[in-house]
C-alpha positions, 0 to 999 in steps of 0.5 A: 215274676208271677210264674216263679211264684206260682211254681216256688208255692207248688214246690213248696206245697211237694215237699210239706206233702213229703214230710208229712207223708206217714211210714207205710205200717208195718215198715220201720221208720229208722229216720225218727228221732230217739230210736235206735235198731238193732239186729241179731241172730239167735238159735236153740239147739235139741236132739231130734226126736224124730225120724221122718221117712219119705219115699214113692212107690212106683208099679208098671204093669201092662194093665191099670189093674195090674199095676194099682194092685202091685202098688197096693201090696207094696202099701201093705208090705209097709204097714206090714213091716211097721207091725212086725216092729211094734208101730202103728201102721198108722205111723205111715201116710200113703198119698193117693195113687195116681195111674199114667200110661206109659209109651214107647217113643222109639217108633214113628208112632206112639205105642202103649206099652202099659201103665204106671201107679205110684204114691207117695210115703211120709213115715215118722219114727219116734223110736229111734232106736228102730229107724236103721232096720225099718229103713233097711227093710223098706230098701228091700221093697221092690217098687220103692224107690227115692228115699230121703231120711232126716232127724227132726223135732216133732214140736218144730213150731215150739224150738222156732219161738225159742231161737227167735226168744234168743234173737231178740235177747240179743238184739235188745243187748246190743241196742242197750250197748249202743244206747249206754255208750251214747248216754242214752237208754232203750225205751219199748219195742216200736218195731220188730221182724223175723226170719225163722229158719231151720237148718238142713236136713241132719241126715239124708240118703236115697234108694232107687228103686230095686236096688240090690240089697243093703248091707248093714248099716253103720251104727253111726249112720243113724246116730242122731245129731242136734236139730239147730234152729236159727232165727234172725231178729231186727227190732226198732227200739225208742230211747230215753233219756238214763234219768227217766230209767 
């Protein structure tokens, strides 16, 4: 008798710890009494004001010397071109160069044929106007090569809190819903997360290195489309009774 005791005390000395347990911070408590939750999605749509570049220069010569010093002129026809068309050169970010050997694999022994240097380019372009030709004409340097081309916003932190504005305004609208069809109405925010994220890229293309060269690009290719950003908001309100409205 006295072991049933003692264990029915600790069990219920478990379940009074479990109850009073608190909801890890930061975590909604969807169990308390009085709230309701609700979830939406939000966005906000503009037209791109930016054209974002990005493309690597790759040079092989059969000495380091060499090949930094072709990567190099490559750098230059860059800014060189971005001048011709009345933009900062400095519009054009070129990451560091980075040189590696390269071998022929094809005989039992390893042989060293020579060394690549390569970098990177990030070019915005906020005259629009002017991105089909600059992208044409960086398709005409030799030694660049993976090109990707996108619409974006340069103030994208800005359209993010606007779609999350609007995710919210909806999940308050569909919590205030809810609550009235229960007789009830929604009181302060108890809890709230969000999930921010911007939809693919508008517009993309590749080159590859020393491709032939370009025809003239359809207008509508480089016609900018609208920049969705999307959020999605879910948000523990708590209620109240409509008298104390």
């Amino acid at each position: 008798m006295r072991t049933i005791s003692v264990l029915l005390s600790a069990i219920l000395l478990a379940a009074v710890a479990s109850a009073q347990s608190p909801v890890p911070l930061g975590q909604p408590n969807t169990s308390q009494p009085n709230t309701i939750q609700a979830g939406a999605d939000g966005k906000f749509e503009a037209p791109p004001d930016t054209l974002l570049v990005q493309f690597n220069i790759s040079a092989q010569e059969s000495n380091s010397r060499a090949a930094y010093d072709r990567a190099s002129k490559a750098a230059e026809q860059v800014r060189a071109l971005l001048r011709s068309n009345g933009i900062d050169p400095k519009q054009a970010h070129v990451g560091a160069f980075s040189v590696e050997p390269v071998f022929d694999w094809r005989s039992p022994q390893r042989k060293l044929v020579g060394y690549r240097v390569s970098t990177s380019v990030e070019l915005k372009i906020r005259d629009l106007a002017k991105a089909g030709p600059i992208v044409e004409q960086l398709a005409g340097i030799e030694t660049a090569g993976n090109q990707s081309v996108s619409y974006t916003l340069e103030d994208m932190e800005a359209a993010k809190n606007k779609a999350v504005q609007d995710a919210f305004r909806r999940a308050r609208s569909e919590a205030e819903a809810l609550a009235q069809a229960a007789g009830r109405a929604v009181g302060e925010l108890s809890y709230a997360s969000i999930d921010s994220i911007q939809q693919g890229p508008i517009f993309m293309r590749t080159m590859a290195a020393k491709a032939a060269p370009a025809e003239q690009a359809p207008t509508a290719e480089f016609t900018p489309q609208t920049v969705t950003v999307t959020a999605h908001v879910s948000a523990v309100f708590t209620l109240k009774s409509t008298a104390a409205r």
